[in-house]
C-alpha positions as CSV (number, residue, x, y, z in Angstrom):
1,X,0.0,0.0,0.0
2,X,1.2,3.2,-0.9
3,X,2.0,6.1,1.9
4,X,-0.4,7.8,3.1
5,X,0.9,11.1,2.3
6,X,0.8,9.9,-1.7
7,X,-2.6,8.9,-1.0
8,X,-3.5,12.8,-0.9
9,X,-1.4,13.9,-3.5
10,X,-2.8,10.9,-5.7
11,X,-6.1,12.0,-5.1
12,X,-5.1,15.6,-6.1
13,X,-3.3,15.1,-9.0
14,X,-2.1,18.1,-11.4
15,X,-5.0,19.1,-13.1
16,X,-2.7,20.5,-16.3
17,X,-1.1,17.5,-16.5
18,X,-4.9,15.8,-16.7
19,X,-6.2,18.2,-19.1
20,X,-3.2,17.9,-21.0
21,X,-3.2,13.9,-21.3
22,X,-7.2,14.5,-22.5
23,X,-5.7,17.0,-24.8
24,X,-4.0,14.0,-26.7
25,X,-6.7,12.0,-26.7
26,X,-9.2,14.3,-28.8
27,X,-6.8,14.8,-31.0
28,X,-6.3,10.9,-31.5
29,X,-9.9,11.3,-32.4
30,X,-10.7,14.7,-33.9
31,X,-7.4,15.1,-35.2
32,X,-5.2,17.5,-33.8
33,X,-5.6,20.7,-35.3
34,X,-9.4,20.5,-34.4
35,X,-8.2,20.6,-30.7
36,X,-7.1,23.5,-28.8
37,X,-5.4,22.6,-25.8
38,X,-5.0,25.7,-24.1
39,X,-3.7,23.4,-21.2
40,X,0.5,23.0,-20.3
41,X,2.6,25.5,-19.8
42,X,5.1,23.5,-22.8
43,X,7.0,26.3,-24.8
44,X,6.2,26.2,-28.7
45,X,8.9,28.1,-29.7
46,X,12.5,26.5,-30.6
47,X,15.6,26.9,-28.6
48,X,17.6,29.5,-30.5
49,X,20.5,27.9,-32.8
50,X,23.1,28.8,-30.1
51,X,21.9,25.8,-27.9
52,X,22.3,23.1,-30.8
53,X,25.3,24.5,-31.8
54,X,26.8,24.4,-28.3
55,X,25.5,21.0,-28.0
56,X,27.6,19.9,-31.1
57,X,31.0,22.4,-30.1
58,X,30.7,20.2,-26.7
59,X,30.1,17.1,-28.1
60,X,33.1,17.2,-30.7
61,X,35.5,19.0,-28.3
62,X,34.9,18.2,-24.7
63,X,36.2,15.0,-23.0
64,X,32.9,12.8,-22.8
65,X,34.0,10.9,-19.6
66,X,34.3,14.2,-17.9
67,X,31.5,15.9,-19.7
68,X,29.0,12.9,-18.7
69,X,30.4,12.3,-15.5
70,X,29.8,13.5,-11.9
71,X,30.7,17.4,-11.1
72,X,33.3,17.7,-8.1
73,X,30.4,19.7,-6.2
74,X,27.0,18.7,-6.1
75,X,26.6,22.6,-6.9
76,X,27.7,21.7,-10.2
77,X,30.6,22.7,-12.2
78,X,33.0,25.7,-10.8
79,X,32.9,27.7,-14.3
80,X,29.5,27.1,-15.1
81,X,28.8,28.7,-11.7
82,X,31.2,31.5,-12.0
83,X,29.9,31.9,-15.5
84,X,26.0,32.5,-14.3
85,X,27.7,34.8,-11.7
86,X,28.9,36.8,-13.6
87,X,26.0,37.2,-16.1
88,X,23.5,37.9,-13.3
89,X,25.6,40.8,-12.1
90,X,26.2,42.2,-15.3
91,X,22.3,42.3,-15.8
92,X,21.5,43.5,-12.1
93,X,24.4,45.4,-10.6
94,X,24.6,42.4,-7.9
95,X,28.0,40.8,-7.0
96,X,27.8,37.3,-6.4
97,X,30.5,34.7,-7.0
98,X,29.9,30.9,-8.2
99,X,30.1,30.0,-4.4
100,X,26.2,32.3,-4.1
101,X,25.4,29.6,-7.3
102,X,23.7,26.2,-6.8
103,X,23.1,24.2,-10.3
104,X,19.3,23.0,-10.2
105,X,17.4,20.4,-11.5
106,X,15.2,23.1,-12.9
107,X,13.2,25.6,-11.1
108,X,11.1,22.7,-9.6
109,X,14.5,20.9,-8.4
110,X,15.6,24.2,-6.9
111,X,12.7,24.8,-5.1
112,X,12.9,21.3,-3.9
113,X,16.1,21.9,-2.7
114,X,15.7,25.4,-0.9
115,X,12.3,23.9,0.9
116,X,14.6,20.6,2.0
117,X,17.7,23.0,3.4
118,X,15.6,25.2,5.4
119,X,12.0,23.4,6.1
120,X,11.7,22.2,9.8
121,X,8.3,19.8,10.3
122,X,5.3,22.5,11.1
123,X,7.3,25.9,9.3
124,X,5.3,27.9,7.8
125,X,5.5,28.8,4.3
126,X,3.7,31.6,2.4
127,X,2.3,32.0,-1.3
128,X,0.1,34.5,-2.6
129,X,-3.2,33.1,-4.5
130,X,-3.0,32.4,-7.7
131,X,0.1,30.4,-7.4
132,X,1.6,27.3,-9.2
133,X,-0.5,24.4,-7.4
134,X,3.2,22.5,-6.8
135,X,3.7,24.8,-4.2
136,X,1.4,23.1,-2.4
137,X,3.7,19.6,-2.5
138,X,6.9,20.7,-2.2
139,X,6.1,22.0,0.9
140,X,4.3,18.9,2.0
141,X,7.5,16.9,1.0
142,X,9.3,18.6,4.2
143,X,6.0,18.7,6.3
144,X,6.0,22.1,5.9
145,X,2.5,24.4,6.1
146,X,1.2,26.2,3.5
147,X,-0.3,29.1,4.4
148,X,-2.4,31.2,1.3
149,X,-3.1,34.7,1.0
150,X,-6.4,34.9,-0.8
151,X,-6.4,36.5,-4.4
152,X,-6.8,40.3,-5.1
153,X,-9.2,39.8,-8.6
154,X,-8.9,43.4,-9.2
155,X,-5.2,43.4,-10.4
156,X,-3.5,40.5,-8.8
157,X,-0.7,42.0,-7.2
158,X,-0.8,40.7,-3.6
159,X,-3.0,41.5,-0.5
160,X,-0.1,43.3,1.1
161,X,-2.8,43.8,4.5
162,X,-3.7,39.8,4.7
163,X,-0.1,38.9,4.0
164,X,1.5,41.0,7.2
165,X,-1.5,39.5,9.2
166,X,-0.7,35.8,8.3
167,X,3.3,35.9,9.2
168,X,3.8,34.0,12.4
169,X,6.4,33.0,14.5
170,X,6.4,29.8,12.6
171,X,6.9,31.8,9.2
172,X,9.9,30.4,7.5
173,X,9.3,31.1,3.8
174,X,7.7,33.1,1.6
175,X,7.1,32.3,-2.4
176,X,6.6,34.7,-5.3
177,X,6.4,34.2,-8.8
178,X,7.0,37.7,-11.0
179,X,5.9,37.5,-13.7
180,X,3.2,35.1,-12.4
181,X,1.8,32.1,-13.5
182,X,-1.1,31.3,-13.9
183,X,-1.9,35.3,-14.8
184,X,0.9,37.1,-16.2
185,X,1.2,39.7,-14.0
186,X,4.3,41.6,-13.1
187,X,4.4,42.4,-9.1
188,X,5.4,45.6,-9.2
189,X,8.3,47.6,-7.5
190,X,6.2,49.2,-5.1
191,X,4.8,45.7,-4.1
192,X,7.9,44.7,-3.4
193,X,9.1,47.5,-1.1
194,X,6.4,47.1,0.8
195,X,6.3,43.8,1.0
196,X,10.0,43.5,2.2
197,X,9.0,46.4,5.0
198,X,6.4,44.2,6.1
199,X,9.0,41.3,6.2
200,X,11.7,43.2,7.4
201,X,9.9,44.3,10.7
202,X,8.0,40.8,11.4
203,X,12.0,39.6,11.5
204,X,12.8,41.9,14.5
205,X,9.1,41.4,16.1
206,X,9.8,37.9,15.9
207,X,13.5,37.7,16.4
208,X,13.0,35.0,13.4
209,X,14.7,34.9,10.0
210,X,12.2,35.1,7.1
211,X,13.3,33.9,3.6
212,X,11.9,35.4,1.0
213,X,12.2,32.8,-2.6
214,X,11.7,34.2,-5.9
215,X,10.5,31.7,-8.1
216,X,11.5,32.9,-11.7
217,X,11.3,30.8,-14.8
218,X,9.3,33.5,-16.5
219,X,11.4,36.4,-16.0
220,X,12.4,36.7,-19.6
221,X,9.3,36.7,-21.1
222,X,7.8,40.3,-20.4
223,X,6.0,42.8,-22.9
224,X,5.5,45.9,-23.5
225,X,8.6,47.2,-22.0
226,X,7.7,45.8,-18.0
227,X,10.4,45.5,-16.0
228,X,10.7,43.1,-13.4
229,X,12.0,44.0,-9.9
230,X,15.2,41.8,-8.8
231,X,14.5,40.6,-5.3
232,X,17.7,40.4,-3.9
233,X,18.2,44.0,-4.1
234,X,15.0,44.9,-1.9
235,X,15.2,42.0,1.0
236,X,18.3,40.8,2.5
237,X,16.7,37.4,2.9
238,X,16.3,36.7,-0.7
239,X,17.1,33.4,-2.8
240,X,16.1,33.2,-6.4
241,X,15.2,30.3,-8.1
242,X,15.7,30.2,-12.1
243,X,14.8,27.8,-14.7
244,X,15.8,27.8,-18.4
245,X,12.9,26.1,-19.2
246,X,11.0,29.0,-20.5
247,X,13.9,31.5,-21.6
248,X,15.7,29.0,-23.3
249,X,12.9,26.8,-24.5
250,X,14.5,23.7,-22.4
251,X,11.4,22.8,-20.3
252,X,12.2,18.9,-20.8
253,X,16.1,19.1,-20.2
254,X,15.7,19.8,-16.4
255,X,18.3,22.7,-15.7
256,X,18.3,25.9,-13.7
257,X,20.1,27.5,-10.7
258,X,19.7,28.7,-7.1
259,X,21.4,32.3,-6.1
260,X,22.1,32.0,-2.3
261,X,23.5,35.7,-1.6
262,X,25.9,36.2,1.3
263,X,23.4,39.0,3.0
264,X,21.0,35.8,3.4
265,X,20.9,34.8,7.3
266,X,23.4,31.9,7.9
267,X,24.4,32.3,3.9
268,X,27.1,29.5,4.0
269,X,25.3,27.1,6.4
270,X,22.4,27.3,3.8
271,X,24.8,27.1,0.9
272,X,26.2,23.9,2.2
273,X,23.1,22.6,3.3
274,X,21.7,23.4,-0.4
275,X,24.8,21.5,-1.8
276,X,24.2,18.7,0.7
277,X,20.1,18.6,-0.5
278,X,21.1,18.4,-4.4
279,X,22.3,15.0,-3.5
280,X,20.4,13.4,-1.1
281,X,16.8,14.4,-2.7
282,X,18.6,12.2,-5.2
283,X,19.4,14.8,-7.9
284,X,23.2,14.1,-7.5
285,X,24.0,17.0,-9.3
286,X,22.1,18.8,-12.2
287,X,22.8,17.4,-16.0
288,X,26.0,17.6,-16.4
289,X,25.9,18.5,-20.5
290,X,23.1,20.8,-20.0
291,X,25.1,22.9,-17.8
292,X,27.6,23.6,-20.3
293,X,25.4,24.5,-22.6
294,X,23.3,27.3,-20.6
295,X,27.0,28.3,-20.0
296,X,27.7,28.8,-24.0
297,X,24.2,30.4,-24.3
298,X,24.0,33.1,-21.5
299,X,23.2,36.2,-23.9
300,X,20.9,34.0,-26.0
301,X,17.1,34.4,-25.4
302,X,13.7,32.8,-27.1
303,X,11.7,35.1,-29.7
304,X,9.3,36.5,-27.5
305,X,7.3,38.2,-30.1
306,X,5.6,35.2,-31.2
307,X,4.2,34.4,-27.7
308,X,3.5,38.1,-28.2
309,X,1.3,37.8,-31.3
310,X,-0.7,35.1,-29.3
311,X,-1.4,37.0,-26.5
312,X,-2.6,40.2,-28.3
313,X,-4.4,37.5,-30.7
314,X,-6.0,35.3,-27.7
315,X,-6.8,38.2,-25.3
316,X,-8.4,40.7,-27.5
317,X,-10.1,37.8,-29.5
318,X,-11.7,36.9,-26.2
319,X,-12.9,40.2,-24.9
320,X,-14.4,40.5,-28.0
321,X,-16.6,37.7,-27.0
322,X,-17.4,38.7,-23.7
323,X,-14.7,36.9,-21.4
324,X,-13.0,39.5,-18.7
325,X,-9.3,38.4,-17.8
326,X,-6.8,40.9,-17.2
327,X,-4.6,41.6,-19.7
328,X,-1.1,39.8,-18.8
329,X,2.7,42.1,-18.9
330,X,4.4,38.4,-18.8
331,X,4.7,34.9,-19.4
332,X,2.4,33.3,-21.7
333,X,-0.9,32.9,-19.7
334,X,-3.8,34.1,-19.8
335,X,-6.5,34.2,-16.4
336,X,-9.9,34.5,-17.6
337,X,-12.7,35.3,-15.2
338,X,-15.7,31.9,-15.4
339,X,-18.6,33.3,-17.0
340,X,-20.2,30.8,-13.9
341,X,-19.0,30.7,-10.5
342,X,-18.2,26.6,-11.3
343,X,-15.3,27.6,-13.1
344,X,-14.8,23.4,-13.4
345,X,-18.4,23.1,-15.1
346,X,-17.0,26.0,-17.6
347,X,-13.8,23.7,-18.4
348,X,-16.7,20.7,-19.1
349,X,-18.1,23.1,-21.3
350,X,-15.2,24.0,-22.8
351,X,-14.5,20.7,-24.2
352,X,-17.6,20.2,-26.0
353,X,-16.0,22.5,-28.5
354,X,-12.6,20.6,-27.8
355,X,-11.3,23.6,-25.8
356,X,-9.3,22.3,-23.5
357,X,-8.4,25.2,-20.1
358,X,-7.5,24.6,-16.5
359,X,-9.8,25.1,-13.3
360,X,-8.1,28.3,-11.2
361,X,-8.8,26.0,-8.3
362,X,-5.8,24.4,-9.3
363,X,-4.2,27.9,-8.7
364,X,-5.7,28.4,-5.6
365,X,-8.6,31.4,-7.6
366,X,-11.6,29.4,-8.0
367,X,-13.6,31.2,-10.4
368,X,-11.1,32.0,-13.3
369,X,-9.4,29.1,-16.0
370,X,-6.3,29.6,-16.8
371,X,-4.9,29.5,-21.1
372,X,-1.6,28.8,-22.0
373,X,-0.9,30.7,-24.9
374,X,2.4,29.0,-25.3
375,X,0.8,27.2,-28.7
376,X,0.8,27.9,-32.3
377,X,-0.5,31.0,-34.0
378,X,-3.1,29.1,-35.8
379,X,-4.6,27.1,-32.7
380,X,-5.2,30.8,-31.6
381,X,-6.5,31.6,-34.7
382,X,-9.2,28.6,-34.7
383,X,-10.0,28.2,-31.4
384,X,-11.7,32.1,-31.8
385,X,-14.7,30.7,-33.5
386,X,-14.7,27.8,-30.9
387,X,-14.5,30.5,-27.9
388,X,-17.7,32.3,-29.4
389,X,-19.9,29.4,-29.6
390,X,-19.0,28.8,-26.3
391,X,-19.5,32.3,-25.4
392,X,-22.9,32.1,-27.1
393,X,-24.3,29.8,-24.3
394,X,-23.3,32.4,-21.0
395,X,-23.8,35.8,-22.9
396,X,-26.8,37.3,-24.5
């Protein structure tokens, strides 16, 4: 019998992943340009041509025992570290060295890792509504608390108010995800001042340290000239989380970092610890070939403007059928408000015209559905006819 921890999670399964696994099977039957799965978060547009060719350089001219073999740190490789280092300063004025960089497994393996290094059983951890569902396990893994601050549905930037009412004693973490999935929002820099005031003084109420993580696998993908505030520089207590999954177009090759700043509380006891957590979660150490790569490809970025296209495309192609959602400064999501409070009967309904969204109760926002727009130009395109049918049966 399996644990009884897996029982619940079981029972709770990713509804993306669901929606995404019915997605293939309509188009088994309809045919697969007859289905618009609006549903996982999988980037359609290609790496740039710098990955393959630094995939090939490496190939030909590295040593493939060393290149496929263990790094000497579970961190990962020395230069690969001092390499990211040094790009992240050159983009935001910081000054970390490879020691404040910790190879990942991705953004998910990172966040793993952080939540292992400084989770005791019953901590507290914080994440503002909507928020990437996963939270929700991760912190479970370490028997860790999730604690939620409810959604503001005017303009999703967090309930600052709520959020310095819910920090406890017990409060060890705090998550944000700028720009945010599930709706493309950009916290903005006045959020984040205030929101490291409020963390700031619960520390010295408390006498506790507070760790604020930045989870940010979408931080490339902004429009509309947004910029998007860099943590560390606000809170002391800051450690990012990056993925290349989305700026790179890597989502399946697993590889990202962890910045661990020396301002953070007990910086080298959590670096350590972080090290320590790569391996015994079992990651070892992140892929080995993929690190080189991200290392040859530091300047290179994804085309943005085609996600771009879709989201003009998909958002105004929806307001013209009546749908409100706000209109997203990043990623490539789109939250759109349930014409019916049962925003899970809307998603049923959906799929009658093989529309495939996810439930914002999987996001924490019952209510909305969230649309990855990360999909070609003419499932946008073909799905607008779809969307208006289905529009036809909510709006007069």
């Amino acid at each position: 019998m399996i644990a009884e921890k897996m029982k619940n999670m079981v029972a709770n399964s990713s509804a993306i992943r669901a929606m995404f696994e019915e997605g293939n099977r309509l188009a088994g039957i309809y045919g697969a340009e007859n289905v618009y799965d609006f549903s996982l978060g999988n980037p359609n547009v290609p790496a740039p041509e710098a990955v393959k060719t630094a995939i090939k350089e490496l190939l030909d001219e590295d040593d493939p025992v060393a290149l496929h073999g263990y790094t000497n740190s579970n961190s990962g490789y020395a230069d690969v570290r001092a390499a990211v280092a040094k790009s992240v300063n050159g983009r935001f004025g910081t000054h970390f060295t490879e020691e404040n960089i910790v190879m990942t497994v991705g953004a998910a393996g990172g966040l793993n890792v952080i939540l292992k290094t400084l989770l005791n059983p019953g901590d507290e951890v914080i994440a503002f509504a909507p928020y990437f569902g996963e939270y929700r396990s991760y912190t479970n893994n370490y028997d860790g608390v999730m604690v939620e601050i409810s959604p503001n549905t005017a303009d999703f930037q967090p309930k600052l108010d709520e959020f310095e009412q819910k920090i406890t004693p017990k409060t060890k973490a705090v998550i944000v995800n700028t720009p945010n999935n599930p709706t493309g929002v950009v916290y903005s820099e006045d959020t984040i001042r205030k929101m490291a005031a409020i963390m700031d003084a619960k520390q010295r109420e408390f006498g506790t340290d507070i760790y604020l993580i930045s989870d940010e696998p979408y931080r490339e993908l902004v429009y509309d000239n947004a910029e998007v505030p860099y943590l560390t520089k606000y809170y002391d207590n800051t450690i990012v989380g990056y993925s290349y999954s989305k700026s790179l177009s890597l989502p399946g090759e697993r590889i990202g970092y962890l910045v661990i700043p020396d301002e953070v509380a007990d910086s080298e006891e959590v670096q350590a610890a972080a090290n320590v957590a790569t391996r015994i979660l079992g990651f070892v150490n992140a892929p080995t070939l993929q690190q080189k790569v991200v290392a040859k490809c530091l300047g290179e970025k994804t085309d943005i403007s085609y996600y771009d296209r879709n989201r003009e495309t998909l958002y105004h192609g929806l307001k013209e059928c009546g749908f409100e959602c706000i209109k997203p400064e990043g990623a490539f999501y789109l939250f759109v408000k349930s014409p019916v409070e049962d925003e899970k009967a809307f998603c049923q309904a959906a799929k009658k015209y093989n529309i495939l969204i996810v439930p914002g109760s999987s996001f924490a926002c019952p209510g909305y559905v969230r649309l990855a727009y990360c999909v070609s130009y003419e499932t946008i395109v073909n799905s607008l006819p779809k969307f208006k049918e289905l529009a036809a049966e909510y709006f007069a």
